[in-house]
PDB file of N, CA, C, O and CB in Angstrom:
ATOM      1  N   UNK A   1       0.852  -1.166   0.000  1.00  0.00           N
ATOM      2  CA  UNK A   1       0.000   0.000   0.000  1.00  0.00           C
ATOM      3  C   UNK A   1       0.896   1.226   0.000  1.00  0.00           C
ATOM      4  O   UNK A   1       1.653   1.485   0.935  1.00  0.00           O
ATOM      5  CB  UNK A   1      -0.968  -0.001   1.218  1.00  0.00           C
ATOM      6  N   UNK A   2       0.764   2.036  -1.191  1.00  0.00           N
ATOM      7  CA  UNK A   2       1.499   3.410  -1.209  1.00  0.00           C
ATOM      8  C   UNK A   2       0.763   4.639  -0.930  1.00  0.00           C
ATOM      9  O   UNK A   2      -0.093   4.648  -1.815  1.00  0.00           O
ATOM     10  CB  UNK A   2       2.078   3.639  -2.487  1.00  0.00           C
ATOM     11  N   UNK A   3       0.609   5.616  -0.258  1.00  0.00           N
ATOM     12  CA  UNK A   3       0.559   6.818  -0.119  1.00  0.00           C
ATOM     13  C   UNK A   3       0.914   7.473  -0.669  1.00  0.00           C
ATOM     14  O   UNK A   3       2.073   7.679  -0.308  1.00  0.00           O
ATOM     15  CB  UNK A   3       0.777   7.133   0.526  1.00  0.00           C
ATOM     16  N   UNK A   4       0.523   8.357  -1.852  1.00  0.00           N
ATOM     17  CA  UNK A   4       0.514   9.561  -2.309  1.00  0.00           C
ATOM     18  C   UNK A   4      -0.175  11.142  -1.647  1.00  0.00           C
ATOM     19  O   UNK A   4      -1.148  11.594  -1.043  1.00  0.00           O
ATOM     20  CB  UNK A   4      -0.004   9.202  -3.401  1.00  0.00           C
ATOM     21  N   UNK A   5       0.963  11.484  -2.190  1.00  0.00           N
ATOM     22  CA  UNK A   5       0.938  13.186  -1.296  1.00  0.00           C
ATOM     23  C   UNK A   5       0.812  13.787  -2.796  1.00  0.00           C
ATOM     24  O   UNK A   5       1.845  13.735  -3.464  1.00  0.00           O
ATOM     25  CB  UNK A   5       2.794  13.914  -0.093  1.00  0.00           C
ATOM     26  N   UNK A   6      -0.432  14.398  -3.449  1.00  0.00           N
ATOM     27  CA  UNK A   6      -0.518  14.920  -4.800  1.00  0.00           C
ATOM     28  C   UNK A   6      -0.991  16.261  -4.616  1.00  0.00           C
ATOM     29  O   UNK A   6      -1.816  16.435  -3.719  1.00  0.00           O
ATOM     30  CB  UNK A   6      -1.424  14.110  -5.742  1.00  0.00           C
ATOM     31  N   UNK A   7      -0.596  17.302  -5.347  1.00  0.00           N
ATOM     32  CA  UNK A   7      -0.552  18.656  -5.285  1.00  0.00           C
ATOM     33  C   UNK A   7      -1.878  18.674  -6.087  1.00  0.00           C
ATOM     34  O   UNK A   7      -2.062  18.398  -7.273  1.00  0.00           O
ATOM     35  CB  UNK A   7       0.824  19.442  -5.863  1.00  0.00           C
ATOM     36  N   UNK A   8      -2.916  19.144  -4.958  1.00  0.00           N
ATOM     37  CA  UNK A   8      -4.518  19.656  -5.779  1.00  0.00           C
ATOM     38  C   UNK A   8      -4.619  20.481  -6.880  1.00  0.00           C
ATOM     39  O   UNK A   8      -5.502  20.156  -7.674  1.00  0.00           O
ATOM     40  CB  UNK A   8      -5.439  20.480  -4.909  1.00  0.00           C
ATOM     41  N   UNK A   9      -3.845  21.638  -7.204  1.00  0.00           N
ATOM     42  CA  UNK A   9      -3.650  22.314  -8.303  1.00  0.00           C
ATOM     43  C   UNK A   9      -3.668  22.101  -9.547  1.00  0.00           C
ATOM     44  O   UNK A   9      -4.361  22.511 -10.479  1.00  0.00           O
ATOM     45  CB  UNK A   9      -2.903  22.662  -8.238  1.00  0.00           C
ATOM     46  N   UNK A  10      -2.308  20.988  -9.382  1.00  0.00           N
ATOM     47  CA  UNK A  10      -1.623  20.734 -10.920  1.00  0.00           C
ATOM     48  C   UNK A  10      -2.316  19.022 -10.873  1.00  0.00           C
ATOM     49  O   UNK A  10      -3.045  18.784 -11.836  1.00  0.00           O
ATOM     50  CB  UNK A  10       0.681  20.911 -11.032  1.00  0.00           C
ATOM     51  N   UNK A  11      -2.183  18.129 -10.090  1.00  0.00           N
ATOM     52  CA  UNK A  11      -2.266  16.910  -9.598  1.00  0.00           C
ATOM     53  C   UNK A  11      -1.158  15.746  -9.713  1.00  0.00           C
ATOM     54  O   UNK A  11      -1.265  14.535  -9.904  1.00  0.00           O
ATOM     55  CB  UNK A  11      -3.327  16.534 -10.099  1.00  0.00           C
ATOM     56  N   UNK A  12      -0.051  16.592  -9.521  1.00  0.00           N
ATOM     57  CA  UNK A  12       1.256  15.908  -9.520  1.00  0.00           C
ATOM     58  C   UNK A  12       1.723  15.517  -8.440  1.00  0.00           C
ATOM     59  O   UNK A  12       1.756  16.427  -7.611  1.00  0.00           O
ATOM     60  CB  UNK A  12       2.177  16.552  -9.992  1.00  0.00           C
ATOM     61  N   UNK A  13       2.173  14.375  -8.013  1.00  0.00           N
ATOM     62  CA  UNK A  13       2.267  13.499  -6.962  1.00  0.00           C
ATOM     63  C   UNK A  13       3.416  14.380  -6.247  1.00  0.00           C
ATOM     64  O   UNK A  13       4.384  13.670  -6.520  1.00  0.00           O
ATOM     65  CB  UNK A  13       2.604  11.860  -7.388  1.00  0.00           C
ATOM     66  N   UNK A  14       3.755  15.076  -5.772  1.00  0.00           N
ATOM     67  CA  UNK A  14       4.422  15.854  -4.516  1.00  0.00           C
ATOM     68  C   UNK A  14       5.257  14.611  -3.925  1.00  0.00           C
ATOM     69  O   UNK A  14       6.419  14.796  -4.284  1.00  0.00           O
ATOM     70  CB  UNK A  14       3.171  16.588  -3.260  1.00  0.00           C
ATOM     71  N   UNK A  15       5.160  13.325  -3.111  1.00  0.00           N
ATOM     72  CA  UNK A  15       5.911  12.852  -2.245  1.00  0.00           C
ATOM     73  C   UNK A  15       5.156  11.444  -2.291  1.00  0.00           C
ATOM     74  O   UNK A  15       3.985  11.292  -2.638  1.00  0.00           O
ATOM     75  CB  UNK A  15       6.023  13.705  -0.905  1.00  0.00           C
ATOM     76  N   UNK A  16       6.015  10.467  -1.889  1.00  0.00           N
ATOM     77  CA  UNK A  16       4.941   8.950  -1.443  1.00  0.00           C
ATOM     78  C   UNK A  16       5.516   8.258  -1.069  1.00  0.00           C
ATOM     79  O   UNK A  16       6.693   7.976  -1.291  1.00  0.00           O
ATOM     80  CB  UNK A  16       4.171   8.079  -2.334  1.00  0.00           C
ATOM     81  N   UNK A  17       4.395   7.624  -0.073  1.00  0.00           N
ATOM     82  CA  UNK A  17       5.247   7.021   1.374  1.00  0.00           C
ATOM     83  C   UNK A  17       4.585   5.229   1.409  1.00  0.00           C
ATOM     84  O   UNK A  17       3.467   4.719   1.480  1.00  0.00           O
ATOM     85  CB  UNK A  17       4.591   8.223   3.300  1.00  0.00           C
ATOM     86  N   UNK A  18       5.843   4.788   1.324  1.00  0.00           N
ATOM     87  CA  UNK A  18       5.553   3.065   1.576  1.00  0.00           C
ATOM     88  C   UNK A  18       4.471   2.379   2.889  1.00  0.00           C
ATOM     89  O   UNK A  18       4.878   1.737   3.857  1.00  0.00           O
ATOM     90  CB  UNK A  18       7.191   2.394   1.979  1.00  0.00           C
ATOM     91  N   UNK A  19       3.326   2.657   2.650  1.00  0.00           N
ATOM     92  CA  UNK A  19       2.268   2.078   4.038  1.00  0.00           C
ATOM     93  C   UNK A  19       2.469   0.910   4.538  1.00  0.00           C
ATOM     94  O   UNK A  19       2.526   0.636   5.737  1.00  0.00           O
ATOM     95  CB  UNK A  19       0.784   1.909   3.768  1.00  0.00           C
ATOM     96  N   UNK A  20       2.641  -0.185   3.165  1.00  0.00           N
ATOM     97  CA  UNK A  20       2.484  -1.605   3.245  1.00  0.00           C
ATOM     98  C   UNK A  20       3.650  -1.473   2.314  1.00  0.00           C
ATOM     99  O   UNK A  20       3.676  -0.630   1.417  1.00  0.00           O
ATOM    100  CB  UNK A  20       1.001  -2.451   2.841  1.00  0.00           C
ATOM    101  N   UNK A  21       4.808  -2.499   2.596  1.00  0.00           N
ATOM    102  CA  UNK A  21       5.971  -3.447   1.804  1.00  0.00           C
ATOM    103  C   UNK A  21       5.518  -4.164   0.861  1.00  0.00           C
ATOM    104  O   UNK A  21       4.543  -4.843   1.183  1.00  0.00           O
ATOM    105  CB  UNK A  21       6.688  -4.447   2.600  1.00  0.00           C
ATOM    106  N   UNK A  22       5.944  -4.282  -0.408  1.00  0.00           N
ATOM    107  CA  UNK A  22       5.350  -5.345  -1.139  1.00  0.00           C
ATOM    108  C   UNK A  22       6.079  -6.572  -1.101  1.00  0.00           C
ATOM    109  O   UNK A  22       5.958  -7.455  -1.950  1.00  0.00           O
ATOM    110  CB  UNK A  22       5.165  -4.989  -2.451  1.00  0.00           C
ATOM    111  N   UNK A  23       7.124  -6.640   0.264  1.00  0.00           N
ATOM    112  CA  UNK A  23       8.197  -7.661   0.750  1.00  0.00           C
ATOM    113  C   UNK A  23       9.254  -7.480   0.014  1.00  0.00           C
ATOM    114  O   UNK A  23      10.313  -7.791   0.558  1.00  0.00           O
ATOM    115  CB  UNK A  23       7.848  -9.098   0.683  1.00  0.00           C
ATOM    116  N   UNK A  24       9.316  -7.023  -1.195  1.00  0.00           N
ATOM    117  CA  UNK A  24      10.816  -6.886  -1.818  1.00  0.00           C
ATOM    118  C   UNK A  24      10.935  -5.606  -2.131  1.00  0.00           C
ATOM    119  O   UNK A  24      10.012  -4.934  -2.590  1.00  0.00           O
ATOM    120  CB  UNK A  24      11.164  -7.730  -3.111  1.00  0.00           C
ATOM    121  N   UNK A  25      12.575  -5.014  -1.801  1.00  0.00           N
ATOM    122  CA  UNK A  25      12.721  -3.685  -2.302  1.00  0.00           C
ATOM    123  C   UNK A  25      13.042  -3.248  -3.575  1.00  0.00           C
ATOM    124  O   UNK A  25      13.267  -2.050  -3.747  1.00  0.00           O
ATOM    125  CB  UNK A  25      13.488  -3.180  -1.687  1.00  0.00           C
ATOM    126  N   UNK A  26      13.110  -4.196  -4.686  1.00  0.00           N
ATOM    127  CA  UNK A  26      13.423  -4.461  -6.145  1.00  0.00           C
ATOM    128  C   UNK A  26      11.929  -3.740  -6.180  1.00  0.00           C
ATOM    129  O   UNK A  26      11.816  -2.572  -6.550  1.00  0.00           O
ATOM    130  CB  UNK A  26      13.790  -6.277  -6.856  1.00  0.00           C
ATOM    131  N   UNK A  27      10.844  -4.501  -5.782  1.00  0.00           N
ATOM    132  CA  UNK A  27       9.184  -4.572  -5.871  1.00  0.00           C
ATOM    133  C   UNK A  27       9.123  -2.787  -5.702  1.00  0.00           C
ATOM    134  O   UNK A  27       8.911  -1.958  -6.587  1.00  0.00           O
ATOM    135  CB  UNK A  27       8.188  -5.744  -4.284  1.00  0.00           C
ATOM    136  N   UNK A  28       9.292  -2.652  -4.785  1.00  0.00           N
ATOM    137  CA  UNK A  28       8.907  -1.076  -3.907  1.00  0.00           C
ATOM    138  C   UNK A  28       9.463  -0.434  -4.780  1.00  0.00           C
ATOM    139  O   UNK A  28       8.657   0.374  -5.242  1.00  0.00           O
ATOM    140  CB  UNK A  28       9.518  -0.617  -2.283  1.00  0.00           C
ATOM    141  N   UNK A  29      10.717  -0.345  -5.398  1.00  0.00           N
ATOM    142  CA  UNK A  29      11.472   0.701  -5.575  1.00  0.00           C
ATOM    143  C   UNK A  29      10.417   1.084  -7.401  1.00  0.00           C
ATOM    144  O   UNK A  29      10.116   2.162  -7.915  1.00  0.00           O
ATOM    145  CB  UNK A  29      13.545   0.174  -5.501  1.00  0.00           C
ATOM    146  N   UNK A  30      10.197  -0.134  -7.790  1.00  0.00           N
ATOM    147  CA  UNK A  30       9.805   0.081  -9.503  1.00  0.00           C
ATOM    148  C   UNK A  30       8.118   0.327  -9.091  1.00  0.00           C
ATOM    149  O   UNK A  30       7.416   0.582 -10.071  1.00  0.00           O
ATOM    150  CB  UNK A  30      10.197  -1.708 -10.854  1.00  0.00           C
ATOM    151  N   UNK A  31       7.554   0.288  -8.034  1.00  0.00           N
ATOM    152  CA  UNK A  31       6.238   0.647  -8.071  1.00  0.00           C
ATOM    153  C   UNK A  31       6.263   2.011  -7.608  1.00  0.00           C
ATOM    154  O   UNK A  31       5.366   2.718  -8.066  1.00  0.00           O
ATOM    155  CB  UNK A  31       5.351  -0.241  -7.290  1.00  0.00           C
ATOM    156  N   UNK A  32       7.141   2.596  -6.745  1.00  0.00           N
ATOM    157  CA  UNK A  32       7.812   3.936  -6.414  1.00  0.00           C
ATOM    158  C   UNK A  32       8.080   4.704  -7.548  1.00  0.00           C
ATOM    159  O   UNK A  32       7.905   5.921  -7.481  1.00  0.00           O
ATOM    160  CB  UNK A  32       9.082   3.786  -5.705  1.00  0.00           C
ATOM    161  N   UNK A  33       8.491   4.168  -8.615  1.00  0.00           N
ATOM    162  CA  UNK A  33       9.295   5.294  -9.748  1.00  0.00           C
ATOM    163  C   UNK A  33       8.303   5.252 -10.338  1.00  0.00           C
ATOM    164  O   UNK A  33       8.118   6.332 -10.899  1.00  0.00           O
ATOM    165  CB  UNK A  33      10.702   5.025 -10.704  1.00  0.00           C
ATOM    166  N   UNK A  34       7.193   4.247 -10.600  1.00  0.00           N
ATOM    167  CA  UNK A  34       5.978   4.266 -11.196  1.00  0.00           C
ATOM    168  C   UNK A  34       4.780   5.060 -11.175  1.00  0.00           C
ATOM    169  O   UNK A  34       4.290   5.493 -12.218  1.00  0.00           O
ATOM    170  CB  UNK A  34       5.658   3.415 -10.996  1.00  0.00           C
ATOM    171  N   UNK A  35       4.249   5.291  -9.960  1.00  0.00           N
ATOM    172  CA  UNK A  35       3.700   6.234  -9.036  1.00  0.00           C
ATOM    173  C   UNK A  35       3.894   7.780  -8.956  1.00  0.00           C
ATOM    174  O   UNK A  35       3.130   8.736  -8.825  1.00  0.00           O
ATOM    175  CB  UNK A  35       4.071   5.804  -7.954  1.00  0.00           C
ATOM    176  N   UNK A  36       5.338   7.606  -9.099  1.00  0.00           N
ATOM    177  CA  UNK A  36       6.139   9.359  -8.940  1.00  0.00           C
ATOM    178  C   UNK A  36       5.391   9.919 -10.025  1.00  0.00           C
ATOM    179  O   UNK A  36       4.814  10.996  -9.879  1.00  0.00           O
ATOM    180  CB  UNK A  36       8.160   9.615  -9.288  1.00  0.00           C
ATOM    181  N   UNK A  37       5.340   9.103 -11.400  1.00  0.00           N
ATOM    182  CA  UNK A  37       5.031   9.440 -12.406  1.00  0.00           C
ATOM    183  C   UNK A  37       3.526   9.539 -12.792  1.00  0.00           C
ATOM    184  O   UNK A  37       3.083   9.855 -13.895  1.00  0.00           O
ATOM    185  CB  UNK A  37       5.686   8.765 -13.046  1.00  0.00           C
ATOM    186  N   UNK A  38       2.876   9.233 -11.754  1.00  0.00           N
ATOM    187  CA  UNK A  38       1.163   9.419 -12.284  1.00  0.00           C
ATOM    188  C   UNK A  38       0.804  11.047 -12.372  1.00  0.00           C
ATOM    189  O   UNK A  38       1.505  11.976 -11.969  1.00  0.00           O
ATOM    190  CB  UNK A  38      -0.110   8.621 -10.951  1.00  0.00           C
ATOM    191  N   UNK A  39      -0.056  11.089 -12.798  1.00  0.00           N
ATOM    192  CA  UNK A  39      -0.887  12.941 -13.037  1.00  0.00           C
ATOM    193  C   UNK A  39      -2.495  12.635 -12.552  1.00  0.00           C
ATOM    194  O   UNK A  39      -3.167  11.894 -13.269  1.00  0.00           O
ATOM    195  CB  UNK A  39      -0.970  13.700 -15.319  1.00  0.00           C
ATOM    196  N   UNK A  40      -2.782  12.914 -11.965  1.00  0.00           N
ATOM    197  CA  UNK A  40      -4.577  13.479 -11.264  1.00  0.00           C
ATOM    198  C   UNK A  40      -4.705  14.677 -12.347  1.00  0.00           C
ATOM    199  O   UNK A  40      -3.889  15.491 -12.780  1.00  0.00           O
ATOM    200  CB  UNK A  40      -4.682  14.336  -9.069  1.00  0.00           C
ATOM    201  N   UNK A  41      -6.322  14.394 -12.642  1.00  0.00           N
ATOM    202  CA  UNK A  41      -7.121  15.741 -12.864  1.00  0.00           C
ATOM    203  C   UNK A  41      -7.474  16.903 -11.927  1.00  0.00           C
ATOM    204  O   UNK A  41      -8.416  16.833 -11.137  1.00  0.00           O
ATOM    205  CB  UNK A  41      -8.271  15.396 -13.233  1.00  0.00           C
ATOM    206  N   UNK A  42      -7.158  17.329 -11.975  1.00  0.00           N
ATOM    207  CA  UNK A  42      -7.264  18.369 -10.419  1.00  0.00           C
ATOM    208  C   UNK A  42      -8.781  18.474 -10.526  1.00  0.00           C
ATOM    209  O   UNK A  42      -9.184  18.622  -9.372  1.00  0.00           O
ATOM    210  CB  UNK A  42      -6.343  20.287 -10.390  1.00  0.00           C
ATOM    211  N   UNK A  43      -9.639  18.467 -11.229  1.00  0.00           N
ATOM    212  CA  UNK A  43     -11.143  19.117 -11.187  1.00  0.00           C
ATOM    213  C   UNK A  43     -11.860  17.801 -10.632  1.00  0.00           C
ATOM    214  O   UNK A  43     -12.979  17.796 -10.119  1.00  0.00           O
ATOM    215  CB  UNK A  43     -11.851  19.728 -12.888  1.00  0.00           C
ATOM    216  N   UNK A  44     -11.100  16.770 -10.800  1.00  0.00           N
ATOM    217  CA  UNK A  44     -11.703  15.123 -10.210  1.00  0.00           C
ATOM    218  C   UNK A  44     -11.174  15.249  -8.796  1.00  0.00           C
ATOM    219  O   UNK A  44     -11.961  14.625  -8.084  1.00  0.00           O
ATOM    220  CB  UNK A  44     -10.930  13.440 -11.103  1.00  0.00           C
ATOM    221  N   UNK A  45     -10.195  15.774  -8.056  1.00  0.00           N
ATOM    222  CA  UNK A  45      -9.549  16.062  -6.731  1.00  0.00           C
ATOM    223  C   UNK A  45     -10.334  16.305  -6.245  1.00  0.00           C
ATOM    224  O   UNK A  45     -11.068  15.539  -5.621  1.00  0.00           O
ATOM    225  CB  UNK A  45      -8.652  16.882  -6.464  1.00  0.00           C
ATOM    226  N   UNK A  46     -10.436  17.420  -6.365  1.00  0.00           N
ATOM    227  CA  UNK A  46     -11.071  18.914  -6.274  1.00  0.00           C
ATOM    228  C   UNK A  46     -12.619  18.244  -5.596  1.00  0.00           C
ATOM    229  O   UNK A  46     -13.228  18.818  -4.693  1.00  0.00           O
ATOM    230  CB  UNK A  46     -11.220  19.955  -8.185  1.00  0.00           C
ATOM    231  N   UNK A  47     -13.010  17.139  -6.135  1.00  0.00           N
ATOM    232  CA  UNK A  47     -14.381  16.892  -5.769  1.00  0.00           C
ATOM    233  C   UNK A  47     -14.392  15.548  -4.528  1.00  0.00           C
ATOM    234  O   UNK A  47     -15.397  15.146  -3.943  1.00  0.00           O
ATOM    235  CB  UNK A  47     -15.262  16.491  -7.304  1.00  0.00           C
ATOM    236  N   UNK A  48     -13.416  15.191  -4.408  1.00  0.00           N
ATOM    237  CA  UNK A  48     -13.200  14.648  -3.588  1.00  0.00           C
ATOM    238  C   UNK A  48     -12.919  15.551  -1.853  1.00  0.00           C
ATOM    239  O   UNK A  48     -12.880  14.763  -0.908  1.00  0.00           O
ATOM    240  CB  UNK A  48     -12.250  13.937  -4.263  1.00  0.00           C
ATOM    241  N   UNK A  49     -12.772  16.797  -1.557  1.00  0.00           N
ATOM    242  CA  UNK A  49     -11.581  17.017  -0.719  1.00  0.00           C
ATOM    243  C   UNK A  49     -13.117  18.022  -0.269  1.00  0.00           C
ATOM    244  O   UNK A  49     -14.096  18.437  -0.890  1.00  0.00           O
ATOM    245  CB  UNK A  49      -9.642  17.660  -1.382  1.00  0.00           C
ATOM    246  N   UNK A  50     -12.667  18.081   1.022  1.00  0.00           N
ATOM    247  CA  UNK A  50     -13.079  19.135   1.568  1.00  0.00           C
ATOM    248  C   UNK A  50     -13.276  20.407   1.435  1.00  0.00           C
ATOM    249  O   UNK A  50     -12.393  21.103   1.936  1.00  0.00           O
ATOM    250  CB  UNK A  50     -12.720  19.140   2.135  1.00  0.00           C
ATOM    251  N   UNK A  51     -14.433  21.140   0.755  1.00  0.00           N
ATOM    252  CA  UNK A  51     -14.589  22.815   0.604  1.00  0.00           C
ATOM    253  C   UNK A  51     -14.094  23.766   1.239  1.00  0.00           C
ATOM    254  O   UNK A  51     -13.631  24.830   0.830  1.00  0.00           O
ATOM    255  CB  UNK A  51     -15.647  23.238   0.744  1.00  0.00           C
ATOM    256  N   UNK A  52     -14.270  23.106   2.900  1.00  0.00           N
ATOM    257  CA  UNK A  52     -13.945  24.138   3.867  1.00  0.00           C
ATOM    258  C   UNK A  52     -12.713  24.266   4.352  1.00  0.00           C
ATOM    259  O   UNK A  52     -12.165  25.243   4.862  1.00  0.00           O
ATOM    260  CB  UNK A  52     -14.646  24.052   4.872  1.00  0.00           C
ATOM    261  N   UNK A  53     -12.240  22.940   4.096  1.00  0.00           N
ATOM    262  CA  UNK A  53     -10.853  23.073   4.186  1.00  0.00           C
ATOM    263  C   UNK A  53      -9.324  23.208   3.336  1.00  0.00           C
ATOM    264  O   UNK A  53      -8.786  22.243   2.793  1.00  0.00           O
ATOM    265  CB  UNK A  53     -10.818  22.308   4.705  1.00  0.00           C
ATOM    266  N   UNK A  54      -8.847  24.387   3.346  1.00  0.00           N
ATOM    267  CA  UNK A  54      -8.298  25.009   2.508  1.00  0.00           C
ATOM    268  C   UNK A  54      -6.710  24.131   2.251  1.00  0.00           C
ATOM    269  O   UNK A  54      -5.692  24.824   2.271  1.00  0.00           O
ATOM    270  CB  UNK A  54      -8.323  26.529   3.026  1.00  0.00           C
ATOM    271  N   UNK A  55      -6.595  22.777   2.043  1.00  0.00           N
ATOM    272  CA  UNK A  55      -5.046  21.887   1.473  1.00  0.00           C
ATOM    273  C   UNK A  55      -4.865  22.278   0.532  1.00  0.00           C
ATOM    274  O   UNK A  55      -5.619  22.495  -0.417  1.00  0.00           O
ATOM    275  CB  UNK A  55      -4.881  20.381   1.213  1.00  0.00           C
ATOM    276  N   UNK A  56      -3.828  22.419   0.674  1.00  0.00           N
ATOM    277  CA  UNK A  56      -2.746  22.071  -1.280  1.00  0.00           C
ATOM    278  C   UNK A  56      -2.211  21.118  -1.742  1.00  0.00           C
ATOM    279  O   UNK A  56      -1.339  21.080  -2.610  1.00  0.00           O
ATOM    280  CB  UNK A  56      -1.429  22.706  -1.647  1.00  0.00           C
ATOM    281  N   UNK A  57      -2.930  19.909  -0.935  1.00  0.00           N
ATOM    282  CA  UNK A  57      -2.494  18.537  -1.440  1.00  0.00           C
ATOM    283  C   UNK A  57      -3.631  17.451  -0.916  1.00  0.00           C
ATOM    284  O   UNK A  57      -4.374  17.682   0.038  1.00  0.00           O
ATOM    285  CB  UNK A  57      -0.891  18.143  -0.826  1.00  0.00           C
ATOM    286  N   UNK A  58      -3.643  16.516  -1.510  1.00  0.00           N
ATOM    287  CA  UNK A  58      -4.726  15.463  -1.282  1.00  0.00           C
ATOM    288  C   UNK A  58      -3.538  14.060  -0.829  1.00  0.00           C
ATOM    289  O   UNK A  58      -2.326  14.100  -1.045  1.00  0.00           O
ATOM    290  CB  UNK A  58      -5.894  15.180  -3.012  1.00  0.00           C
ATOM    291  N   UNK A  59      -4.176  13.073  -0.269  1.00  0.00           N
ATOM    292  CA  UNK A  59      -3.582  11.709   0.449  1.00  0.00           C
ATOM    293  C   UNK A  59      -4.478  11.302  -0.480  1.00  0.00           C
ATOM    294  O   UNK A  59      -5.605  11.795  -0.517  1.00  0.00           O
ATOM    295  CB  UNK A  59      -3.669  11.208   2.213  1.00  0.00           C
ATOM    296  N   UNK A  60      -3.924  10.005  -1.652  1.00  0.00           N
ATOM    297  CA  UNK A  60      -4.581   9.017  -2.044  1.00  0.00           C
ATOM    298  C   UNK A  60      -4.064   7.524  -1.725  1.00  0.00           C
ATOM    299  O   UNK A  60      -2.870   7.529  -2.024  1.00  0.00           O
ATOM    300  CB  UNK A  60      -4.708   9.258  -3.309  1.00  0.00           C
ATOM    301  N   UNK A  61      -4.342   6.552  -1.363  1.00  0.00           N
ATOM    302  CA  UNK A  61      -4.011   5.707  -0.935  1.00  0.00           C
ATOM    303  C   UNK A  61      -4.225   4.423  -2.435  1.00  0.00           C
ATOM    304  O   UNK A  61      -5.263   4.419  -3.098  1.00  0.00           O
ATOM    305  CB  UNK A  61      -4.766   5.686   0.471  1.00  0.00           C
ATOM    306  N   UNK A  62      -2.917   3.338  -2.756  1.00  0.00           N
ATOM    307  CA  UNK A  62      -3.113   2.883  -3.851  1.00  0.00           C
ATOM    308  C   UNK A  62      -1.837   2.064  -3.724  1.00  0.00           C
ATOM    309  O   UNK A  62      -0.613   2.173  -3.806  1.00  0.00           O
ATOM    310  CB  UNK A  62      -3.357   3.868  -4.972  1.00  0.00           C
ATOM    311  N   UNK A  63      -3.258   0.768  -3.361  1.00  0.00           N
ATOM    312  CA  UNK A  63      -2.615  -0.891  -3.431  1.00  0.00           C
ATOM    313  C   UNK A  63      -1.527  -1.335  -4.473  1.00  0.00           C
ATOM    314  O   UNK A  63      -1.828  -0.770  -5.524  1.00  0.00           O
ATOM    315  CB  UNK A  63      -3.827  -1.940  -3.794  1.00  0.00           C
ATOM    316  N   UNK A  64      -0.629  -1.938  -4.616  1.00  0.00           N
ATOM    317  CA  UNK A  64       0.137  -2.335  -5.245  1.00  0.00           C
ATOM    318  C   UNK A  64       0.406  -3.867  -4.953  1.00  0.00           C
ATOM    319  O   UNK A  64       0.965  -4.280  -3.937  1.00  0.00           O
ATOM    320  CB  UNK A  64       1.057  -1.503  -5.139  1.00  0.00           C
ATOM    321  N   UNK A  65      -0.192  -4.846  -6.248  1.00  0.00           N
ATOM    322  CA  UNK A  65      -0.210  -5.914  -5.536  1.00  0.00           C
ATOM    323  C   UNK A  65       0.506  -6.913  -6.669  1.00  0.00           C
ATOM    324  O   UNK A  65      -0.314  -6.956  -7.586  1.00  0.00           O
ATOM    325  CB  UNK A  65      -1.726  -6.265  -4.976  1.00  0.00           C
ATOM    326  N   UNK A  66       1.530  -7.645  -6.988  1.00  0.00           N
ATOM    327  CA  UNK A  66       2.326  -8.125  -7.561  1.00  0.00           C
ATOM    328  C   UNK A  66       1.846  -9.932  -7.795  1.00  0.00           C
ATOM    329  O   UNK A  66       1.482 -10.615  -6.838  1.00  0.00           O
ATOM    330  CB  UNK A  66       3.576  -7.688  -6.788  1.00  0.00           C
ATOM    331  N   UNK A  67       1.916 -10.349  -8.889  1.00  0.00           N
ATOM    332  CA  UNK A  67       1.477 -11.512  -9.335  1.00  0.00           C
ATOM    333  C   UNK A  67       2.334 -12.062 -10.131  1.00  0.00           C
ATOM    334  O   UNK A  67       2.758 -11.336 -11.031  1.00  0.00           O
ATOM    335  CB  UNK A  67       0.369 -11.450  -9.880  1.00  0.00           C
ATOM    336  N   UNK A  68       2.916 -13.667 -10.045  1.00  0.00           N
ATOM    337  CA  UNK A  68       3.438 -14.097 -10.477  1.00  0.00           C
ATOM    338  C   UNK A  68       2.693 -14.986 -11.857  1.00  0.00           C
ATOM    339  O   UNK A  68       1.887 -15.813 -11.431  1.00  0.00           O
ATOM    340  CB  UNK A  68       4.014 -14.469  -9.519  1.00  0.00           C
ATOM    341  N   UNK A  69       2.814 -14.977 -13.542  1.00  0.00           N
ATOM    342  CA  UNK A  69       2.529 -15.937 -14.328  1.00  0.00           C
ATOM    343  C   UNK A  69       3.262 -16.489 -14.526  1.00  0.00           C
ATOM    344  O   UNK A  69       3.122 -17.455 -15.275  1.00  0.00           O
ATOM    345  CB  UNK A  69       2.114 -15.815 -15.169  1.00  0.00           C
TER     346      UNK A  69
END
């Protein structure tokens, strides 16, 4: 489980923090560089987040779950 810290504005992932290990750091590190790289719609944020409360960033939370074929 990764934590994203994404800037409401633009919707560029700001920072992200390992919740859950995916047990290997090979695993973490390429779902990490993966992630860095996502973009949010800010107007889809935006409808998620609190009116009254004035952030410049949203917490999205986003499983990462690895399968062997």
């Amino acid at each position: 489980m990764f934590r994203l810290h994404v800037w409401l504005q633009t919707g560029l992932v700001k920072s992200l923090d390992i919740e859950r290990s995916t047990g290997d750091r090979l695993l973490d590190t390429a779902a990490s560089n993966t992630l860095k790289k996502w973009r949010f719609k800010p107007e889809i944020l935006r409808a998620y987040t609190d009116p009254h409360h004035r952030s410049r960033e949203v917490i999205i939370h986003v499983p990462v779950n690895y399968t062997m074929r």
